[in-house]
C-alpha positions in Angstrom: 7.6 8.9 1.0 9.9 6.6 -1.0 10.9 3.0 0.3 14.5 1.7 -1.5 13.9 -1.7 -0.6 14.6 -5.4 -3.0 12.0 -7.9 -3.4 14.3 -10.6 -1.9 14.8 -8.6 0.9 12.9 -9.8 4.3 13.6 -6.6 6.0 12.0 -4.7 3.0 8.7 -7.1 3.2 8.3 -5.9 7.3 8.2 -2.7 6.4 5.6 -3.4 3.4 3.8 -5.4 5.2 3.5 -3.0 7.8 2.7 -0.3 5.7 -0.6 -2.4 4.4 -1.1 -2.9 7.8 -1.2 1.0 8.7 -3.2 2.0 5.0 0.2 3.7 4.6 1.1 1.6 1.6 -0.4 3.9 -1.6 1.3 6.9 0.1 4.9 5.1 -0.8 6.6 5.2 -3.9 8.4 2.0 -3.9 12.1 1.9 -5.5 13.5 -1.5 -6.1 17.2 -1.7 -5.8 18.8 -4.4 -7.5 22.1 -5.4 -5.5 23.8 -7.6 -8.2 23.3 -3.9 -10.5 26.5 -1.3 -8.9 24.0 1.8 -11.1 20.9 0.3 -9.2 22.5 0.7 -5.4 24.0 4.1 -6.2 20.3 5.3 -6.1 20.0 4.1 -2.3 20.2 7.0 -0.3 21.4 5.4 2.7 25.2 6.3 3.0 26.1 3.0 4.0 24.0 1.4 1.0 21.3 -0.8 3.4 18.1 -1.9 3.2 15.5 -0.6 3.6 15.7 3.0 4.0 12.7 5.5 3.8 13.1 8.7 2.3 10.9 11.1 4.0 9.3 14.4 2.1 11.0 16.6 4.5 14.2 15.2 3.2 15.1 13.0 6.2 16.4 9.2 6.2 15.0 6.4 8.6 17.1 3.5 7.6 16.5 0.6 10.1 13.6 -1.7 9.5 12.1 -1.9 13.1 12.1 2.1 13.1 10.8 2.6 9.6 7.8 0.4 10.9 7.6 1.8 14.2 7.5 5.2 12.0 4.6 4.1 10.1 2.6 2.6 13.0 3.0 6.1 14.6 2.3 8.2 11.8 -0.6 6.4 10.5 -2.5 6.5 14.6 -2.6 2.9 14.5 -1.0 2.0 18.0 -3.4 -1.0 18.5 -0.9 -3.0 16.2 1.8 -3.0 19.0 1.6 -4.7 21.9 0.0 -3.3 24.8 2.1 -4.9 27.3 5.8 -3.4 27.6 7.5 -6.3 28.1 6.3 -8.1 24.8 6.5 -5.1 23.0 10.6 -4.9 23.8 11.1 -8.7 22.8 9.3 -8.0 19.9 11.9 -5.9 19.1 14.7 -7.8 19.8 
């Protein structure tokens, strides 16, 4: 999987932090996109040049924060790090 992602960017930290979180962290190949470098943000995939966006190996494109993380909570089998209770876990996504 490869994250495009800056360091400044909060949204890009959620979803790294969540993928130490999940041990799903050493399975991403991190790309840095630099958004003061037009050759840097042509490498995004995302059409409308967010992010984050993860690139999946089957080709596909998450490209909001809260579902790249929910994507990695799922993938990795660790449900315990959402909230059990339905109503939390929809403000916690709000």
């Amino acid at each position: 999987m490869q994250l495009y992602s800056s360091s400044p960017s909060p949204f890009g930290r959620k979803v790294k932090i969540t993928a130490h979180l999940t041990g799903l962290y050493e399975q991403l190949e991190v790309v840095t996109i630099d958004g003061n470098d037009p050759e840097s943000t042509q490498i995004n995939p995302n059409p409308l040049h967010k992010i984050p966006a993860l690139a999946l190996e089957s080709g596909e494109l998450i490209v909001d924060s809260k579902v790249i993380c929910e994507y990695l909570i799922q993938a990795s089998g660790r449900t315990e790090i959402l909230p059990d209770d339905h109503r939390v876990y929809h403000l916690s996504r709000a």
